[in-house]
N, C-alpha and C positions, 0 to 999 in steps of 0.2 A: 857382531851387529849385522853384518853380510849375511850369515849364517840364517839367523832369527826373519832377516828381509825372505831368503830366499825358500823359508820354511813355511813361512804367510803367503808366498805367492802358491807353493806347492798348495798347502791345505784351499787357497782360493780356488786354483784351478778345480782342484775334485773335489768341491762344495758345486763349484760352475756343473761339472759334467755331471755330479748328481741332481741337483736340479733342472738339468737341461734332459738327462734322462726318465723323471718324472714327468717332465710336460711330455715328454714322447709318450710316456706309460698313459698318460691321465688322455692325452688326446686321442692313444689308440684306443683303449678303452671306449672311449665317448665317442667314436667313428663305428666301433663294431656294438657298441650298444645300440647305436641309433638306426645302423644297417639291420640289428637284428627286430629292433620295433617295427622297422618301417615295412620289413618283408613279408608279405603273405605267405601263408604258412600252407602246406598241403594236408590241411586235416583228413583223419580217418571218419570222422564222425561229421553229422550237418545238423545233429541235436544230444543236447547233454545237458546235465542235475548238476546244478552247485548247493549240496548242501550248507548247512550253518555252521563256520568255525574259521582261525584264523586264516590268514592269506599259506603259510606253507601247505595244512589242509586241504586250502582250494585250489593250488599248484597240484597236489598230490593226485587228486579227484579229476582234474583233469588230461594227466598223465595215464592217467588209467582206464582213463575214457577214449583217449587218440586225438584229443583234443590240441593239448602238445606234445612234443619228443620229448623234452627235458623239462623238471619244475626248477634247477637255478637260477635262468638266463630269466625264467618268468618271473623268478622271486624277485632278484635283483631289481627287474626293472620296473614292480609293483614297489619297492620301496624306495626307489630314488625316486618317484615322481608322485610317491605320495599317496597312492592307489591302492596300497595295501590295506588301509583302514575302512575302504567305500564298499567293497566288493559286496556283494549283495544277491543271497542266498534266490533259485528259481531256477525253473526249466527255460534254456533258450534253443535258438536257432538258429543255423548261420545258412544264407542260402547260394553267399561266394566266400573262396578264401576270404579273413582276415589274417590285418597284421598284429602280431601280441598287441600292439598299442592301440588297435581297432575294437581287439577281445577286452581289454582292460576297462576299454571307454565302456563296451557294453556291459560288462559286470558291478563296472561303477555306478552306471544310472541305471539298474536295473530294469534293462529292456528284454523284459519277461518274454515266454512265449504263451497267452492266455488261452484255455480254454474255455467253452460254456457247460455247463451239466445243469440236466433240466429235470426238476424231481415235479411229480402231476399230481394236481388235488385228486383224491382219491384213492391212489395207489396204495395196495398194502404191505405190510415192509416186508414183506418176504418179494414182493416188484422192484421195490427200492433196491436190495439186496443182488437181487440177480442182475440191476442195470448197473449195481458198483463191479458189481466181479468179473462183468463182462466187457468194462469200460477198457479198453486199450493206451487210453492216455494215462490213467490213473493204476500208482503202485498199491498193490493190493494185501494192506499190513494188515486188513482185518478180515481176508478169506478163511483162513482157519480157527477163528477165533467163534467158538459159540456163542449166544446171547447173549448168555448171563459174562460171558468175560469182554464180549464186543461193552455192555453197558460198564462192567467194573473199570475200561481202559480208558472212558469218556469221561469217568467219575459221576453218573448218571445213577440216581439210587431211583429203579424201577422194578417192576417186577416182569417188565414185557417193551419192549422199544419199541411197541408199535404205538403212533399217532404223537410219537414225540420228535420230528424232524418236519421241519416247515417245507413246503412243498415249493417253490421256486425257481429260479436260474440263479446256476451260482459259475462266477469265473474263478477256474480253477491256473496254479501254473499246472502245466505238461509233466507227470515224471513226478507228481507231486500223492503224498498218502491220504488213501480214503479216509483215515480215519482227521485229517482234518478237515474234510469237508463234510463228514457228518460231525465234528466239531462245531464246526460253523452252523451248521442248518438244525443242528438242538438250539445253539445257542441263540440263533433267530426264532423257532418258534416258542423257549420260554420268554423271553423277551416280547414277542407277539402276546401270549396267551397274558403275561403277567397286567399289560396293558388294556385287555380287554376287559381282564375279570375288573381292574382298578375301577372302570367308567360303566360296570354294567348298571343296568337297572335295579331300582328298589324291589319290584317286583317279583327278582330272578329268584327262588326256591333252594337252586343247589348251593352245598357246604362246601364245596374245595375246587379251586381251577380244575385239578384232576379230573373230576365232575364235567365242569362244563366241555372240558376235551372229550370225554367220549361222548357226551349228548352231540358235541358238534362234531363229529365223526359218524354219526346214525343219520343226522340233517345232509352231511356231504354225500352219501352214499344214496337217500330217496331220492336225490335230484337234483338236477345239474343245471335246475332255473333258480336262479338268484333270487328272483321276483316272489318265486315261492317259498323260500329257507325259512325267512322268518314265519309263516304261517303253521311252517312243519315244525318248528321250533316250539310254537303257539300250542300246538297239538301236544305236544310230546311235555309239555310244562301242565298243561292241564291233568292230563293222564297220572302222574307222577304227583301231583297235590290231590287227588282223589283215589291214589293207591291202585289205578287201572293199571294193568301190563301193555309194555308199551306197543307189542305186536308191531315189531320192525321184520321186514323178510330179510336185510340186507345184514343183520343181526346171526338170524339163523344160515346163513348163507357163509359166515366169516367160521363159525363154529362148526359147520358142516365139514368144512376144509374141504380136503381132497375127496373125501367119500360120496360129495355133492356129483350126484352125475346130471349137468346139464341144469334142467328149471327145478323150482321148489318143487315138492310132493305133500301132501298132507303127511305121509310117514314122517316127512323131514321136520314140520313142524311139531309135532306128537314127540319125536327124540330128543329127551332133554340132555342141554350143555348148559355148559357155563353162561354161554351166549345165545340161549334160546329164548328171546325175551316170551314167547306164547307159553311157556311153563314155569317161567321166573319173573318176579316182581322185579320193579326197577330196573337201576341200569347197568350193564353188562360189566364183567372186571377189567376191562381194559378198553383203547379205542379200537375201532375196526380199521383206520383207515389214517390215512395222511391228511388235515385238517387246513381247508384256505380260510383268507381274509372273511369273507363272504359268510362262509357258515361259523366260524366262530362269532362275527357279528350278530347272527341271527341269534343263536344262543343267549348272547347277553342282554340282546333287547329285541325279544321272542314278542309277533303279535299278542295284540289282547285282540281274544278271540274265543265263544264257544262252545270252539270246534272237539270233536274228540276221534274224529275219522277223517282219512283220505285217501285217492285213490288216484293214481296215474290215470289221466286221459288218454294216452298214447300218440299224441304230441310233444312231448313234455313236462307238460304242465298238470297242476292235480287238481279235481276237486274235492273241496268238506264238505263235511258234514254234520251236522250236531248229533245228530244219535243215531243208532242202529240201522232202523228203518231207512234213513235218508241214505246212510252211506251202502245197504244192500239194492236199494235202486242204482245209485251208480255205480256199483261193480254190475248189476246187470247192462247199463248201458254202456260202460265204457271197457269193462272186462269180457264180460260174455256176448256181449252186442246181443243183448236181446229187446 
């Protein structure tokens, strides 16, 4: 009986020093976890990419960025508190040390680091193009990527990517790929375009959004007055119901390409392209340009108007004309100043 008492105290005691030596383990633990949150870290880096995928992932990503020394202490302390589930893929910045617990909060609520990129009505994609590849904030997954494969990777079934990305500001995160911001900026101008054609006019003549994109792409390029789009719109619907060629210079200008030196030539006009509307009926195979709010509106609800000519004033603005006659007086007064 002595025996059995003194066997219960034994086994008591080392149950006692085993759980008294736990609470030591569990409270060192929770002393040096918490030293290790609370401490600022001497990062190598003051900006870095958290791509998309679980927290070991983004421990990894940032190990390898110099963001942290080690991904365990980070792992660990991303799952005891919960934070492993929130993290949230973006470019950020840090402009003092943080403490992992500082770095966690910021991954959690994703306190991005935004960019702006600014795409301009008018531009044509080969502009577009050269301001992605030269853009510094942005990774460049579609620099060697030819057209036809830049369009195959957007899933984009076209024959030419120009006048299909909406011209805009768009916030980019930092460190983030081109190719979804030309994701995004197709997906705004069909979106746009689909909208347009839905509410256009009874009147309007053309058979396909397609259509009305490059007509509002030849309206964006004669001028940069608002005030005027829909009359040049007006014009260019006339011409096209009466089988007239639409004689746009900004037309033969886009077809010319590189070989254009400086202003039109009448040679220039006489060489036929694709895009030469002075020796091609109708409208060109593609757009010329990057298409705004403004001139696609004009397109869909084009003046009614007589007009079948116009001519820059060289303020801006243009004047019509209804026929020949009228409109070779204003190229003499407002072209040749005579």
């Amino acid at each position: 009986m002595a025996k059995k008492r003194q066997n219960q105290s034994t086994l008591g005691r080392t149950l006692g020093r085993f759980f008294l030596l736990l609470i030591v383990l569990l409270v060192a633990c929770a002393a040096w976890l918490y030293q290790y949150a609370t401490t600022p870290q001497g990062y190598a880096t003051s900006d870095f990419v958290v791509e998309s995928g679980g927290v070991k992932k983004v421990a990894d990503q940032l190990v390898k960025q110099g963001v942290i020394d080690q991904s365990l202490p980070f792992l660990v302390l991303a799952r005891v508190t919960g934070k492993d589930k929130l993290l949230k893929a973006g470019s950020y910045s840090m402009s003092a040390p943080l403490s992992p617990w500082q770095l966690l909060e910021k991954l959690s609520n994703g306190d991005t680091t935004t960019l702006t990129f600014t795409l301009i009505e008018g531009w044509k994609w080969s502009d577009f193009r050269k301001a992605l590849n030269t853009n510094p904030h942005l990774r460049h997954d579609s620099a060697l990527m030819s057209d036809a494969e830049l369009l195959a990777e957007l899933g984009i079934s076209a024959l030419s990517p120009e006048g299909l990305f909406f011209p805009d500001t768009y916030h980019v995160d930092k460190g983030s790929s081109d190719l979804k911001l030309l994701a995004r900026a197709n997906q705004r101008m069909q979106s746009k375009l689909d909208k347009a054609w839905a509410g256009r006019s009874q009147n309007v003549q053309l058979k396909t959004p397609y259509e009305a994109l490059i007509l509002a792409s030849l309206v964006e390029k004669e001028t940069g007055l608002a005030a005027d789009r829909p009359m040049i719109a007006g014009v260019f619907a006339n011409r096209l119901r009466i089988g007239m060629r639409l004689q746009t210079d900004p037309a033969v200008m886009y077809g010319a390409g590189e070989s254009l030196d400086g202003r039109l030539r009448k040679i220039d006009l006489l060489t036929d392209t694709p895009y030469n509307t002075y020796t091609r009926s109708g409208l060109p195979p593609t757009p010329i340009a990057m298409v705004g709010d403004a001139a696609l509106k004009a397109v869909m609800h084009p003046s009614s108007t007589t007009a079948l000519y116009f001519v820059a004033k060289g303020d801006g603005s243009s004047v019509f004309s209804n026929n020949l006659d009228e409109h070779n007086s204003a190229v003499r007064k407002y072209i040749l100043r005579k």
